[in-house]
Phi, psi and omega in degrees: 000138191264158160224078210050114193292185184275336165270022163300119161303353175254053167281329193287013181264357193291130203215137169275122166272202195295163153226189211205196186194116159261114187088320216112019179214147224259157157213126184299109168231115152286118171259128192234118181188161176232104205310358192249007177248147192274304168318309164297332180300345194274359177258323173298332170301299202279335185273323205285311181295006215206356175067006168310097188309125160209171164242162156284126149247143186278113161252104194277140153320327197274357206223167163292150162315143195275158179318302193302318131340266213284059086329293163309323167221128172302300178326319189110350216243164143235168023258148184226143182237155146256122248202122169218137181237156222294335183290027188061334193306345208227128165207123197038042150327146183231133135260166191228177188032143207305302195290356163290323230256298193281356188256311191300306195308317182307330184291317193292336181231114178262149175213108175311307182309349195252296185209033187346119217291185192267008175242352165285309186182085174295252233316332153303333202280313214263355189272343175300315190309320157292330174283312180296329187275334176264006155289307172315290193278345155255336172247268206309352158326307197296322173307323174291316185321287182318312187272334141314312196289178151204127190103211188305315217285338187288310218292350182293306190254019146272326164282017160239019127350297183302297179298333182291313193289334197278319192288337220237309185260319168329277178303358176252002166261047195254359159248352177333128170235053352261030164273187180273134203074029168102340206294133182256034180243152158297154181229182179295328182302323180280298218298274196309014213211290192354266237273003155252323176300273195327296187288353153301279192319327161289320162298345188267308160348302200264033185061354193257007153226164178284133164319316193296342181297304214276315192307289193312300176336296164311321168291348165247088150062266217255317152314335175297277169343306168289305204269337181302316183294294176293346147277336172278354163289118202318333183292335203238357186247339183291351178223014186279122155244090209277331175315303196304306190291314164318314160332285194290322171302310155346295196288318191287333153343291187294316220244345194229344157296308195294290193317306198280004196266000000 
C-alpha cells in the first residue's frame, strides 16, 4: 500500500508539530487531512491538546480523490490517520473517521483531565458522550439548512437552532469551569463540538448564519460562557482560518445554488 509517494505534491504541506511520548517511546503519526473540514478539525483538536507529534498531508476537496488516497481510505474523506509505534504492536495502521480517529488518539495517549480512562471515571466517560451526541442530534442538524436558506427561512431555523442549544445544552453546561464538566481543561467534549462552535461565529461573520442566532447564543449564560472559552483555544485556532472558510462556503453555496437553476 503507497502512502502518498514522494513526488506527491502535498508532501510540501506537510508539518511536524510538538511532541509527545507513550511509555517512553515515540510514535510516528501521519494526519491525511483538510484544514477547511470541521470534521478533520476535530483530529487537530485532539492531537493538538494531547501534544502529540505528527506530520500532515493536505488532501484537497474541490477534486476527485488522487489513487493513492483511496488506497488509505477507500471513502475518500478525511481525517484518516497513520500511525506506527516504536514497540512494533502497531505498524502503518490506518484509522479512519473523526470521531474514530479522536477517541482512539485519546486511549493511546491517555490524559484523564482529556478523557478518563473507563475505570477511573465511567460516569464522566458517559456524560461527554451525551453531550456530544445531543449536539449532533439536536442541535448542529440545523447548520447546512441554515446556510442553505435565505430570507426569513434562514432566520426560522437559526431560531430553532437557538432554541435547541438553550432546551438541550444549556443545562448540561451548568459546570462548566469553564470547560465541560467542570474541567478546567479542554475534554473529549470540546474535541468533537469545537470546531462547529467557531464555525458558528465565523460563519455568522461572513454573513452565511444570522446575527440574531449568534446574539442569542451570547445571551445564555452558561453556552456563552463555554464557547467563549473554546474559541480562545489554541488547540481549536492553530489551523482555524474563519474568513478563508467563510470564503469558501460561500463559493460552494453559490456554485450549487447556479447548479440547481
Amino acid at each position: 500500500m503507497s502512502y502518498c509517494p514522494k513526488d506527491c505534491p502535498y508532501l510540501t504541506n506537510m508539518t511536524t508539530h510538538t511532541k509527545n511520548t507513550t511509555n517512553g517511546e515515540s510514535s510516528e503519526i501521519t494526519l491525511y487531512t483538510n484544514h477547511g473540514c470541521p470534521w478533520a478539525h476535530r483530529a487537530h483538536i485532539t492531537l493538538r491538546t494531547l501534544n502529540i507529534p505528527y506530520q500532515e498531508v493536505i488532501i484537497p476537496l474541490d477534486r476527485p480523490r488522487d489513487p493513492w488516497y483511496l488506497e488509505i481510505n477507500p471513502r475518500g474523506l478525511v481525517p484518516s490517520i497513520k500511525i506506527t509505534t516504536a514497540d512494533g504492536k502497531l505498524k502503518d495502521e490506518i484509522i479512519t473517521e473523526s470521531a474514530i480517529v479522536s477517541t482512539f488518539l485519546a486511549e493511546m495517549f491517555p490524559d484523564s483531565d482529556f478523557w478518563p480512562r473507563s475505570e477511573e471515571d465511567p460516569l464522566m466517560r458517559a456524560r461527554i458522550n451525551f453531550f456530544v451526541d445531543t449536539w449532533f442530534t439536536k442541535v448542529n442538524t440545523f447548520m447546512y439548512p441554515i446556510l442553505k436558506a435565505e430570507g426569513e427561512e434562514k432566520e426560522t431555523l437559526g431560531s430553532q437552532l437557538l432554541a435547541a442549544v438553550k432546551k438541550e445544552i444549556e443545562p448540561l453546561l451548568e459546570n462548566t469551569g469553564p470547560f465541560f464538566g467542570g474541567s478546567e481543561h479542554i475534554t473529549l467534549a470540546e474535541a468533537m463540538t469545537a470546531s462547529f462552535v467557531i464555525r458558528y461565529r465565523a460563519l455568522t461573520d461572513g454573513g452565511l448564519m444570522p446575527a440574531s442566532l449568534l446574539k442569542g447564543l451570547d445571551a445564555l449564560p452558561n453556552y456563552s460562557k463555554w464557547s467563549t472559552a473554546v474559541c480562545g483555544e489554541d488547540s481549536v485556532t492553530y489551523v482555524f482560518d474563519g474568513p478563508e472558510i467563510s470564503k469558501r462556503t460561500a463559493e460552494r453555496l453559490a456554485k450549487m445554488k447556479a447548479e440547481a437553476k
